[in-house]
N, C-alpha and C positions, 0 to 999 in steps of 0.2 A: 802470277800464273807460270807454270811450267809447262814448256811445250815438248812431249816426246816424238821422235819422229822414227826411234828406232829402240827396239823391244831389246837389243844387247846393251845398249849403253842407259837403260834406266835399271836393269837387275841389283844395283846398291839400293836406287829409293824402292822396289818391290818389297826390298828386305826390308829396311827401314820401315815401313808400314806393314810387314807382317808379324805384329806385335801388338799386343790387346793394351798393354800396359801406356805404349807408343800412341796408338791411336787415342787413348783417355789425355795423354797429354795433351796431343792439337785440339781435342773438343775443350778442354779447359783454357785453352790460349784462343781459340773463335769464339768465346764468351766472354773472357775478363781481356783479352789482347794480350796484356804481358804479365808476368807473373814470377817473383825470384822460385828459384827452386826448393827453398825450404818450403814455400808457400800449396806448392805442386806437391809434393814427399808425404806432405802433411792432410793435404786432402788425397791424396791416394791412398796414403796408409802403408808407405814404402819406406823404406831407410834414404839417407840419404846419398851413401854410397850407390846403393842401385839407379837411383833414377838420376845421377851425375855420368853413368853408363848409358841412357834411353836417350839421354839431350843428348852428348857428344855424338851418338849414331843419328839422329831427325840431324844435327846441324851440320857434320861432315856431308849431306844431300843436300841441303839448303831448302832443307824444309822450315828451318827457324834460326834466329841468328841470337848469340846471347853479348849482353852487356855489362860491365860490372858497377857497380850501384855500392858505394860507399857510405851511402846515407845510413843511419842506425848503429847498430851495433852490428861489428865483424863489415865481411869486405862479401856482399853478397852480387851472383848473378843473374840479373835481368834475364827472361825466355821470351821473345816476339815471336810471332808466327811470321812468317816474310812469302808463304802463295796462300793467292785467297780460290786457286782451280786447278789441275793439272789436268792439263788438253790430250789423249794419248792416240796417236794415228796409226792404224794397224795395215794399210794399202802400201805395202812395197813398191808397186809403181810409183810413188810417192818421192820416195827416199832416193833410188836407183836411177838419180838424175845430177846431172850438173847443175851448181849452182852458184850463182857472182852476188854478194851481199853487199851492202853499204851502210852507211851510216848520216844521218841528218842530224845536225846539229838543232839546238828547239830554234833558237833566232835563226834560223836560215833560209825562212822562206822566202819566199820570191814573187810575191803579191799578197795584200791583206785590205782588211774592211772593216774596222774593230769598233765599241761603241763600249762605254763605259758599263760597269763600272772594269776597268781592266787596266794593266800594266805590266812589265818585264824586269827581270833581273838577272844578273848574275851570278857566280855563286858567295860574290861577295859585296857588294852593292845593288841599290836600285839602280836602273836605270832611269835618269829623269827623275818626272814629276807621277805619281800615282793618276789615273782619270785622264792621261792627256794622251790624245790618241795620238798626238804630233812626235811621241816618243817611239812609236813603231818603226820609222821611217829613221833613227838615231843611229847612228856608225854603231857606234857599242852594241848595238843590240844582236851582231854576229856571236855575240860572246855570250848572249842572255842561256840560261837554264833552266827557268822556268819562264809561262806566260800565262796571260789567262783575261779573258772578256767576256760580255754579256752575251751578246749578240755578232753577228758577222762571219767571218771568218779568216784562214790564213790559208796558203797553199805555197807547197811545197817541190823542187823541179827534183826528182827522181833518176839520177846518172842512170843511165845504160850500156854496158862493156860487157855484153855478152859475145863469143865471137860470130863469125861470118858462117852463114850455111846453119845456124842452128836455129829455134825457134821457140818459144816462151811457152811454157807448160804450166807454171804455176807461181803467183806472185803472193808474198806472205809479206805482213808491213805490221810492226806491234809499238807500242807507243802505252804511258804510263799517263792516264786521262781519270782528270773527275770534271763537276760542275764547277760551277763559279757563283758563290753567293755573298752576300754583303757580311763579311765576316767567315763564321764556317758554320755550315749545317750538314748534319750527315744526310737526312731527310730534305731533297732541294734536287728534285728530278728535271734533267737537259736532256732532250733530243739531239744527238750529236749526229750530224749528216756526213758522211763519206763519200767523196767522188774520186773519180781519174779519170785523167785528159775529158774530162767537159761530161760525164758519162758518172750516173750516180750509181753508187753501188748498195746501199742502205743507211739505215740508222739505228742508234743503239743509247738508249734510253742510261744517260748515269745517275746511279741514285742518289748522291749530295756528294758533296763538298765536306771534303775529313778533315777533322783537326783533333780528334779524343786524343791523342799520340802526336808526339814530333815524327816524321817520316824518318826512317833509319837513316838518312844521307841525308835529309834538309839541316843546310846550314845552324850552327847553336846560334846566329845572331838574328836568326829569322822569326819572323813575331808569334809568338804564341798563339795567337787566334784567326794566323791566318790560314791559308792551305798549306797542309801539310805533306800529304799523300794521296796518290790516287790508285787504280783500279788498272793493270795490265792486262792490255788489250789486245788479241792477236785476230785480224783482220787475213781471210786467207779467199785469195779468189784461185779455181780451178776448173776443171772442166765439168763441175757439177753446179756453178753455181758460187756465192759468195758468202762466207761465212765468219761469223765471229763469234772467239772460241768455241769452235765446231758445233754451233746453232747457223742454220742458213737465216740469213738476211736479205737475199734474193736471187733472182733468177740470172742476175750477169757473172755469163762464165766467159773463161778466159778466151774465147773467141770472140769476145767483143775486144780482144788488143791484140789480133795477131798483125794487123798494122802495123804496130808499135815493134816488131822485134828488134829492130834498131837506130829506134828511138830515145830521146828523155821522154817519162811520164810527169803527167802536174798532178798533185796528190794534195786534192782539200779537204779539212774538218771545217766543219761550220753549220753557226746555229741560224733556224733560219727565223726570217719575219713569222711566218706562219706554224712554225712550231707549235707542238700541242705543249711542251714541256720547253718554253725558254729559261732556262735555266745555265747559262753561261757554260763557256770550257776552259780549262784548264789542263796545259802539257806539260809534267815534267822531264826534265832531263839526267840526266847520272849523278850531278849534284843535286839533287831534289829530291822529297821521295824515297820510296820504299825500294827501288830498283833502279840499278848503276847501270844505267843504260839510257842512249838519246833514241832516236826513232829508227827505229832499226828494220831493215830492207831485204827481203831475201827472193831472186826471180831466179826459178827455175829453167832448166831450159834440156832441149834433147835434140836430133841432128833433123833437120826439116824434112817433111816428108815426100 
C-alpha cells in the first residue's frame, strides 16, 4: 500500500496511471502476480519496445518492481506488482503539522503470549526450535524479522520525543501482517485485534496466509511453503476516529491519548480466544516480505492549545 499525504509529491504516480496501456498492465499483474514482459507485449498486442517504456515509468513510482529471470531462452524480466491499495489523504490539516516517526524492530517487543503453531527468525536463521513458545523470550530474538502464531499476542513499547508545550494530533502505525496457517493458505481468515496503552482500537479481518510468490525481500533460503508475504497495513487514529487504510474501524479518536503527550505508548496485535476468525498473525519485517520496512510509527503533533 501506498500512503499519499500530499497531492505535490504524488503527481509522477498520477502520471504513471494516466495511461490506458499502464493501467491493463497492473490488471494483468493483480491476476497472474508476475509476469515477464514479453509475456505482457504479447497479450497486449504491443511491441516490445513500447511496453519496456510503460514498466520503466509503473517501476521508477514503485508501483511494480522487476527481476531478471534467466531461466529459458535470452535473459528475460520478471513484472511483480509490489501495492495491493493506494490510501490518498486530501485534508491539509493533516499534512501542516509536525511530525517525530520511529521505527520498531519485529522482535522488539516488550510483552508476549504466544501459542503454537508459531516461531521467529532472522533474516538469516531460525531462531530455536519451531512450536516452542520458550523461544520468544530467546536474546536473539531482538534480531528476529519475521514472527508469527496462532493465537495470543505481542506488544510493542512505542518511544515518544515529541517536544515540550506541544500535543498529539494524529498517530499513524503500518506494519506488513498476514495470517498464520499450518503451512500457507491464501484463503485462512484472522481477526487481528489492535490496542494502545490498554484501550482497543479495532480489528481487521486478514484473509490467508500467502505463499503463491516468494515475497520480494524474503530471504532465498526461506522455505517455500512457508509465509511468504503479507498485506500493508496502515492503522491511522485521529480526531475522527480510527482507521485502517482510510475505512473506520472505530470510534477512538485521538482524545482518548491526550494523556499520553509525553508518554511511551504500548502498541498490541493480537488474536484473541474468542475470535470469530482465529486464524494466527504473522509480522514481517524489511527482510521479509514484499515491503522493506519494520513497523513504522508516525505521531503527529501541533503546539497545545
Amino acid at each position: 500500500m501506498q500512503h499519499i499525504t500530499s497531492l505535490d509529491s504524488a503527481v509522477e504516480l498520477f502520471k504513471a496511471l494516466g495511461s490506458d496501456v499502464r493501467i491493463d498492465i497492473i490488471k494483468l499483474l493483480l491476476k497472474n502476480k508476475h509476469m515477464n514482459m514479453n509475456e505482457i507485449a504479447k497479450e497486449l498486442q504491443i511491441t516490445n519496445g513500447a511496453i519496456t517504456s510503460h514498466i520503466k515509468k509503473l517501476e521508477s513510482c514503485g508501483v511494480i518492481t522487476t527481476s531478471n529471470d534467466s531461466r529459458g531462452h535470452g535473459n528475460q524480466k520478471i513484472c511483480t506488482l509490489t501495492m495491493d491499495k493506494i490510501l490518498i489523504e486530501l485534508d491539509s490539516e493533516a499534512v501542516d503539522q509536525n511530525v517525530y516517526t520511529t521505527s520498531l524492530k519485529v522482535g522488539h517487543y516488550s510483552d508476549y503470549k504466544v501459542y503454537p503453531t508459531c516461531g521467529l527468525s532472522t533474516s538469516t536463521a531460525l531462531i530455536g526450535e519451531v512450536d516452542d513458545t520458550r523461544y520468544f523470550a530467546h536474546p536473539d530474538r531482538y534480531n528476529a524479522d519475521i514472527l508469527w502464531f496462532t493465537r495470543g499476542f505481542v506488544e510493542y513499547e512505542i518511544p515518544n520525543f515529541i517536544p515540550s508545550l506541544q500535543e498529539i494530533t494524529q498517530i499513524m502505525i503500518s506494519a506488513e501482517l498476514s495470517s498464520e496457517a499450518p503451512g500457507i493458505n491464501s484463503n485462512w481468515p484472522s481477526d487481528i485485534t489492535f490496542s494502545l496503552n490498554g484501550i482497543e482500537l479495532g480489528t481487521w479481518t486478514s484473509p490467508g496466509d500467502f505463499g503463491d510468490v516468494r515475497g520480494i525481500f524474503t530471504p532465498d533460503w526461506w522455505f517455500p511453503n512457508w509465509n511468504q508475504y503479507g498485506l500493508l497495513k496502515l492503522l491511522v487514529i485521529n480526531k475522527s476516529g480510527t482507521y485502517i487504510d482510510g475505512l473506520k474501524i472505530s470510534d477512538v479518536d485521538i482524545e482518548h491519548f491526550k494523556g499520553s503527550n509525553h508518554s511511551k505508548f504500548t502498541f498490541r496485535m493480537e488474536i484473541k480466544d474468542d475470535a470469530a476468525h482465529i486464524g494466527g498473525l504473522t509480522i514481517f519485517g524489511k527482510t521479509f516480505g514484499n515491503y522493506a520496512q519494520d513497523i513504522k510509527v508516525s505521531i503527529s503533533y501541533s503546539p497545545e492549545k
